[in-house]
C-alpha positions as CSV (number, residue, x, y, z in Angstrom):
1,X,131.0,188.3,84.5
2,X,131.8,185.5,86.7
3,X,129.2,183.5,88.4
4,X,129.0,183.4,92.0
5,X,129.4,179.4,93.2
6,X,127.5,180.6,96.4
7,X,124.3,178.8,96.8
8,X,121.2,181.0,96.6
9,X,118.5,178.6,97.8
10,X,118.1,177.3,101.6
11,X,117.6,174.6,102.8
12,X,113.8,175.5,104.1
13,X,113.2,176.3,100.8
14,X,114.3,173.2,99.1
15,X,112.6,171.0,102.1
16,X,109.0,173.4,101.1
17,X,109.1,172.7,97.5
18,X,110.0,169.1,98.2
19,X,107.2,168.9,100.7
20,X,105.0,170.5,98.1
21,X,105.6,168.3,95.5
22,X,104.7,165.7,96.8
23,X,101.5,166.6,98.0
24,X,100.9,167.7,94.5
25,X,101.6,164.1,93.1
26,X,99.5,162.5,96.5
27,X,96.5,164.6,95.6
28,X,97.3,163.6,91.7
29,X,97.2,160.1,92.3
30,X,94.1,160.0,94.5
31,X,92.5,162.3,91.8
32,X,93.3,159.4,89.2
33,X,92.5,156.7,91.6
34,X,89.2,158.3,91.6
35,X,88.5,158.0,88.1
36,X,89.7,154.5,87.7
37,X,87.2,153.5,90.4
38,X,83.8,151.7,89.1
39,X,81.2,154.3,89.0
40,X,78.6,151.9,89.9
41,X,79.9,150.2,93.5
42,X,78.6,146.6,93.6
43,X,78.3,146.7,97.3
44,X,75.5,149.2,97.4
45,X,72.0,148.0,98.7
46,X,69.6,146.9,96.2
47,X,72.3,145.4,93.8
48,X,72.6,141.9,95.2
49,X,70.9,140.8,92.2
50,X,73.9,141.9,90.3
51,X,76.4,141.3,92.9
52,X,79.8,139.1,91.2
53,X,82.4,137.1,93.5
54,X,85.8,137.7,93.5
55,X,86.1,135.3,90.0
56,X,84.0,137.3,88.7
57,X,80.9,135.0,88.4
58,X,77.8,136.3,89.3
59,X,77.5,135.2,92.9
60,X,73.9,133.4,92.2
61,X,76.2,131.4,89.8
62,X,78.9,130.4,92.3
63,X,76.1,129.4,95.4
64,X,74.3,127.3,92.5
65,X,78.1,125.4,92.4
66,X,78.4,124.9,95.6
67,X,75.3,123.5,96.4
68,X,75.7,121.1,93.7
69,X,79.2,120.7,94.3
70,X,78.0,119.4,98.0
């Protein structure tokens, strides 16, 4: 039997799957976004004892430099 070159699938479908798919990878990468994050956030009250600048010296370390530094 000969295969029919008619195209079975619309164009609405295509553009749901597509749509689909890519909420599926969205809501994938958050997911792994959310696992990579710290799960201790620095920024919370009550850790400024522990809190690190962006060079990742404790920031007690970095004022102590700059005050002698000055």
């Amino acid at each position: 039997m000969a295969s029919s070159s008619k195209k079975k699938t619309t164009m609405a479908k295509l553009t749901r799957e597509n749509r689909l798919r890519e909420r599926r990878l969205d809501k994938q990468a958050k997911k792994d976004a959310r696992k990579q994050a710290p799960a201790h956030h620095p920024d919370w009250p009550g850790d400024t004892l522990t809190a690190t600048t962006g060079t990742g010296q404790p920031a007690s370390e970095t004022a102590v430099q700059a005050l002698a530094d000055a």
